[in-house]
N, C-alpha and C positions, 0 to 999 in steps of 0.2 A: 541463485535462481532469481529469473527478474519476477517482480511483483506488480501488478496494477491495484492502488488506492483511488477514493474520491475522498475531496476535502472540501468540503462546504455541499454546496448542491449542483454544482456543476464543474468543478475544476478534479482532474486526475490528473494523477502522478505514477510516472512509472521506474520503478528500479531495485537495484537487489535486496529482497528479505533480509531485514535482521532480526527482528522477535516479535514474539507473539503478545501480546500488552493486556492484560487482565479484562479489561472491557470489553474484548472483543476487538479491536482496533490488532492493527497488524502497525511495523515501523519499514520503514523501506529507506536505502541510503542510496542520493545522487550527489555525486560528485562528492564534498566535504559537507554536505547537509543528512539530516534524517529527520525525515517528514512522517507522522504516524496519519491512520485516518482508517475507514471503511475498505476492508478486500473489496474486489470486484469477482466475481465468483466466474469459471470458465464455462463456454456453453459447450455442451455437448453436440458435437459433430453430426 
């Protein structure tokens, strides 16, 4: 499932879920990397 993070105060990342990380923070992997940071939460339609 793809994932939307932010990592700093204005950079996102987006790619598939790998785990949920004790602080809150979510990890997402692109390509051969896994970047953790902030979900982006979906809006409701």
């Amino acid at each position: 499932m793809l994932r939307t993070i932010v990592i700093g105060s204005c950079v996102s990342v987006q790619g598939l879920f790998v785990r949920d990380l004790p602080n809150g923070y979510i990890a997402v992997r692109v390509g051969d990397k896994i970047f953790s940071g902030v979900p982006v939460n979906a809006l409701a339609a």
